[in-house]
Structure formats: C-alpha cells, structure tokens
LUMLUMSE-562168 format. One record per atom (N, C-alpha, C): residue in three letters; x, y, z. Coordinates in pm, whole numbers, padded with zeros to 5 digits, always signed. Atoms other than C-alpha are relative to their C-alpha. Layout:
ALAXYZ;...
***
This chain:
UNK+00091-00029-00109;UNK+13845-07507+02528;UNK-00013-00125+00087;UNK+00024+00098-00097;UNK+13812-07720+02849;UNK-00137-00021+00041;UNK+00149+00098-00019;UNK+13508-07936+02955;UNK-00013+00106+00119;UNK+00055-00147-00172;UNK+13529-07655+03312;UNK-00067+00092-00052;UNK-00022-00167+00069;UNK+13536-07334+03039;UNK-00190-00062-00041;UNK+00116+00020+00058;UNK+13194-07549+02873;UNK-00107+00015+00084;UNK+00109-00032-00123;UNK+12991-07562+03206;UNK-00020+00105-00025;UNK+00003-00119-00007;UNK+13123-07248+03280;UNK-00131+00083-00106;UNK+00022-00048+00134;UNK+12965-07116+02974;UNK-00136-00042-00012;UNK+00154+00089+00031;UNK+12620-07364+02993;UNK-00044+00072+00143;UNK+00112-00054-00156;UNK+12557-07240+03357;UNK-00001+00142-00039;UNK+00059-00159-00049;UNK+12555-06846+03265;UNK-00115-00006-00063;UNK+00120+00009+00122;UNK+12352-06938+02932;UNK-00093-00012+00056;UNK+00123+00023-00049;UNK+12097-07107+03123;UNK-00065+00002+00145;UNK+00090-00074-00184;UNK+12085-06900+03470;UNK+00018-00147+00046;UNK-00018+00076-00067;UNK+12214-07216+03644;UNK+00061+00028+00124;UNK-00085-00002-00107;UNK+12283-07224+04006;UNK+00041-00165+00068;UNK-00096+00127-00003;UNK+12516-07500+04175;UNK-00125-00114+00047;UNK+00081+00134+00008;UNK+12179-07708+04280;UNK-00065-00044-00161;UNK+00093+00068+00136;UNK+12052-07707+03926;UNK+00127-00118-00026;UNK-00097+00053+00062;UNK+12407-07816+03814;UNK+00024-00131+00084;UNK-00059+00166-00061;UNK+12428-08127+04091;UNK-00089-00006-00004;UNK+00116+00054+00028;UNK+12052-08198+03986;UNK+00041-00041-00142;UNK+00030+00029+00108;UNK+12167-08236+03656;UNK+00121-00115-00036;UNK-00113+00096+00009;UNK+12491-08443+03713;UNK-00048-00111+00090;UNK+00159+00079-00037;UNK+12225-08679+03927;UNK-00076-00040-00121;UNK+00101+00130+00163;UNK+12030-08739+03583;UNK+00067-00076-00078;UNK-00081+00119+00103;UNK+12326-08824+03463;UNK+00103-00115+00048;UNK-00084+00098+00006;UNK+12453-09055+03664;UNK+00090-00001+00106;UNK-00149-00058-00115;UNK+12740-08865+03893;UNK-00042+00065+00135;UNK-00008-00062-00120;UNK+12690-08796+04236;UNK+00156+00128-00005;UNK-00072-00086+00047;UNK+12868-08454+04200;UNK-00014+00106+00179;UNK+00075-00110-00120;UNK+12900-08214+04586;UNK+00002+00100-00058;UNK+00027-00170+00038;UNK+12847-07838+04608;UNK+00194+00041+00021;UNK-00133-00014+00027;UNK+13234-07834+04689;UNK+00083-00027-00135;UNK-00045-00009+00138;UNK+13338-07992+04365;UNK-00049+00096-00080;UNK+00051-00053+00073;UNK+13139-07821+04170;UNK+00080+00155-00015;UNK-00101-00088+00022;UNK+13308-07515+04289;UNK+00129+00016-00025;UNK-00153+00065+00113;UNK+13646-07663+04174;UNK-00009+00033-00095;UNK+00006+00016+00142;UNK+13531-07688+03854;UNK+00023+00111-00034;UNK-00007-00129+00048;UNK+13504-07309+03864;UNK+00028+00075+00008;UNK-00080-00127-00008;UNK+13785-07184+03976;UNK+00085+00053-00061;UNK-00093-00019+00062;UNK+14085-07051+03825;UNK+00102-00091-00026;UNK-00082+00127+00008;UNK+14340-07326+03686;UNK+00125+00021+00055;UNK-00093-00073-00161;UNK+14584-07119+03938;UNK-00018-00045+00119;UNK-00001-00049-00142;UNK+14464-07136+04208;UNK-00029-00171+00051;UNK-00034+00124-00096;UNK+14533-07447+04450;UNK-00103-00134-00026;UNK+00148+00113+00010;UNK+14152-07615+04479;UNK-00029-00017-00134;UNK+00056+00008+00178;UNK+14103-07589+04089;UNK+00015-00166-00024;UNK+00010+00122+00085;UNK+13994-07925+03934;UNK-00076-00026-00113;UNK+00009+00017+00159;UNK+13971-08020+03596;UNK-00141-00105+00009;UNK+00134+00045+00012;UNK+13624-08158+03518;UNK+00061-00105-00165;UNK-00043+00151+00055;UNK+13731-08541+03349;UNK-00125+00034-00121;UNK+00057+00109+00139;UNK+13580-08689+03002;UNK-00105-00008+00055;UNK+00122+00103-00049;UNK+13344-08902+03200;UNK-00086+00058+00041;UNK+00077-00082-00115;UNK+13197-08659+03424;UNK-00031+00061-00065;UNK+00050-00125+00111;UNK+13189-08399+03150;UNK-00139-00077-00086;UNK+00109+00148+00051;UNK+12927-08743+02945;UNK-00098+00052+00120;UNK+00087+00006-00098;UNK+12758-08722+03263;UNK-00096+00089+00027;UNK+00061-00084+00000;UNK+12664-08388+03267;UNK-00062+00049-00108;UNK+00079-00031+00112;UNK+12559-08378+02940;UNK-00109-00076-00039;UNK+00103+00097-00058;UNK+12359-08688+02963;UNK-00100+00069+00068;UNK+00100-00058-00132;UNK+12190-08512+03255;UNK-00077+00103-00064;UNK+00013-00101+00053;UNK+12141-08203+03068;UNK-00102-00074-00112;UNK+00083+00016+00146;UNK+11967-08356+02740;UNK-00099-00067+00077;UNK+00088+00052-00038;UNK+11780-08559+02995;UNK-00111+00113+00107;UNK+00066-00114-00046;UNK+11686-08257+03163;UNK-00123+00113-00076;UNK+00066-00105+00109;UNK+11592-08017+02866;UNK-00064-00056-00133;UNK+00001+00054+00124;UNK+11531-08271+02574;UNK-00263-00007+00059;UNK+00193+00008+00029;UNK+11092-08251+02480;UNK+00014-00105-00102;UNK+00031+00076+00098;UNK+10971-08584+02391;UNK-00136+00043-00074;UNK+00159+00030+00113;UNK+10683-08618+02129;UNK-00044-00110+00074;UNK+00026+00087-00020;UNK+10476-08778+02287;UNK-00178-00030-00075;
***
C-alpha cells in the first residue's frame, strides 16, 4: 500500500476535505497547496498523479496526531 492509498483512506474515514488535509500538513510542518493535494489523489495513470514522499507522508502524520491526539491535562 502507498503513503497516497493511506490518505486516501484517512480522508474518507474521517470526512476530510482538502482544507482540513492542508490544515493538517501545516501542523506538521509542510506547506502542502490545494493543487498538490489533488495529485496525491489521482490515479497513478494519469499524467498529474504524484506520489506523496516518506517525508511529507511524517508530516502529515505529525499533523494528524497533533491534530486529534487528547492531552491529560
């Protein structure tokens, strides 16, 4: 499975639309546009398709735990 297919897959789970998803690559770090983003989610056919990197994939997960994580406080 590819780090695109995992978004893919985290944005239906959690009703994400493309500002949550560049709010959440922002917590983590990556200035991410609304154009990439739709890269990430297109078909690995089709021309504009780009592969969502290692780093960036960290980034968004970063963002994400910093997003959804409940401290004890």
């Amino acid at each position: 499975m590819r780090n695109n297919d995992i978004v893919k897959k985290l944005r239906i789970a959690l009703e994400m639309k493309d500002t949550d998803i560049i709010e959440i690559f922002a917590l983590g770090g990556a200035n991410v546009t609304k154009s990439e983003i739709s890269a990430f989610f297109r078909r690995e056919d089709h021309r504009n398709y780009q592969a969502l990197g290692d780093q960036l994939m960290r980034k968004f997960m970063n963002g994400l735990t910093k997003k959804y994580r409940v401290e004890n406080v």
